[in-house]
C-alpha positions in Angstrom: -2.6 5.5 5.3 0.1 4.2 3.0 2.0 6.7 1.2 2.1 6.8 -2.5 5.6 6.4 -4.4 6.2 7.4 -8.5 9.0 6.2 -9.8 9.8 7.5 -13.1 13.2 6.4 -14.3 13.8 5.3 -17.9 16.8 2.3 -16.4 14.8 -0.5 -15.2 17.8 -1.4 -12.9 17.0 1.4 -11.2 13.2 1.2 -11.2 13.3 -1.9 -10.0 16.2 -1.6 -6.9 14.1 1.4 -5.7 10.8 -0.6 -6.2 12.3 -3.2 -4.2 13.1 -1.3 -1.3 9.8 1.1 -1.2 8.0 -2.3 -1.1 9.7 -2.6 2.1 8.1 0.3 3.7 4.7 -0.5 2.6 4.3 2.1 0.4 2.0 1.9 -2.7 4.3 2.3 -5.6 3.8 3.4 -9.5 6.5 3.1 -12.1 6.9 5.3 -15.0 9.8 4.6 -17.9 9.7 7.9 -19.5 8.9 11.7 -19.1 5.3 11.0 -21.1 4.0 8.1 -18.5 5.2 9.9 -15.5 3.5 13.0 -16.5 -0.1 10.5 -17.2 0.4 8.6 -13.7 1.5 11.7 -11.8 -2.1 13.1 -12.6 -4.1 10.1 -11.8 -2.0 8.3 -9.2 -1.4 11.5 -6.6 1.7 10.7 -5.5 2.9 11.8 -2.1 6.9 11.4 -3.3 8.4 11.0 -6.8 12.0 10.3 -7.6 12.4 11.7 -11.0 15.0 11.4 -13.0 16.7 14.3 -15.2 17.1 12.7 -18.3 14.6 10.1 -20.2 13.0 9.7 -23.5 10.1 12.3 -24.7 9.9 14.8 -21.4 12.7 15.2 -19.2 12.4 15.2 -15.6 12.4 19.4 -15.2 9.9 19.3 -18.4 7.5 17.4 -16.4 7.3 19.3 -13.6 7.4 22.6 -16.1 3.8 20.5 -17.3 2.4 20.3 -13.8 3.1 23.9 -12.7 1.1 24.1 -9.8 -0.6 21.4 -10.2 1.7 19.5 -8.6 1.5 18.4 -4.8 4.0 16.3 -4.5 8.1 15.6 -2.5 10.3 15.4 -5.5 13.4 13.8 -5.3 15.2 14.9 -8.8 17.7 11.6 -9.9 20.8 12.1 -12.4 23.9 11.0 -12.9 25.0 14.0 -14.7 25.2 16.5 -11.1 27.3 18.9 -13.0 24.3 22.0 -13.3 22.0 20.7 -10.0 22.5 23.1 -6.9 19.7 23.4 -4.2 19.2 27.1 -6.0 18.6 25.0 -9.5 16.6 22.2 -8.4 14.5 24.5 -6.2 13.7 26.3 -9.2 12.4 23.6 -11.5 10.4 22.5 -8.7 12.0 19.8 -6.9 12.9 19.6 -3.0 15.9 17.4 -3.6 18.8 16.3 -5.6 20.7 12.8 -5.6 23.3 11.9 -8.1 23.2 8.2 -9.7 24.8 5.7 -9.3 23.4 5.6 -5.5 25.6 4.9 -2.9 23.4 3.3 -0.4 19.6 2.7 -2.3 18.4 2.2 1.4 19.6 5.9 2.3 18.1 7.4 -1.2 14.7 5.9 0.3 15.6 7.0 3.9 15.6 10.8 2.3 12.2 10.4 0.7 10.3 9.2 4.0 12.0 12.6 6.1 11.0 14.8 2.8 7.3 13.3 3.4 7.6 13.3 7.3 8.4 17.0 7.1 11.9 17.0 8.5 
């Protein structure tokens, strides 16, 4: 079964580079551009990993996940440039699994942490 990707990012560069590559692995990929959208697909799509990022118009990536309390079954991969206030402790808190700071390094290796968050490792 293919696994199923949100991206919610509000730059499109970076929507689209991480589209790219998740298209790559097969997956079956959603794109939100703001807080609001992600929230609406998150609900219907099911996603099996999100990368999320911090800051976007209307919610913000932590007010998001605040909305789907426990709701929410999902890997989370939180995305920011701003890394300053994310520890493990802090993103563990608002819900997420995992933390990686924008701009990406290696986009391939930002995708290689989602598949061992959703292959349990």
């Amino acid at each position: 079964m293919n696994k199923k990707v949100l991206i919610a990012d509000d730059e499109d560069i970076v929507r689209r580079s991480l589209v790219r590559v998740c298209r790559g692995k097969n997956w079956d990929i959603s794109e939100a551009k703001n807080g609001e959208e992600a929230l609406k697909i998150w609900l219907e799509f099911e996603p099996d990993l999100v990368y999320l990022d911090v800051l976007m118009p209307g919610l913000s990536g932590p007010q998001v996940l605040k909305e789907l309390g426990d709701r929410r079954q999902s890997k989370v991969i939180l995305i920011s440039a701003y890394s300053g206030e994310y520890d493990n402790q802090t993103i563990h808190s608002l819900g997420a699994d995992l933390f990686i700071q924008k701009p990406f390094q290696d986009i391939f290796e930002v995708i290689n942490k989602g598949e061992e968050l959703l292959n349990g490792l």
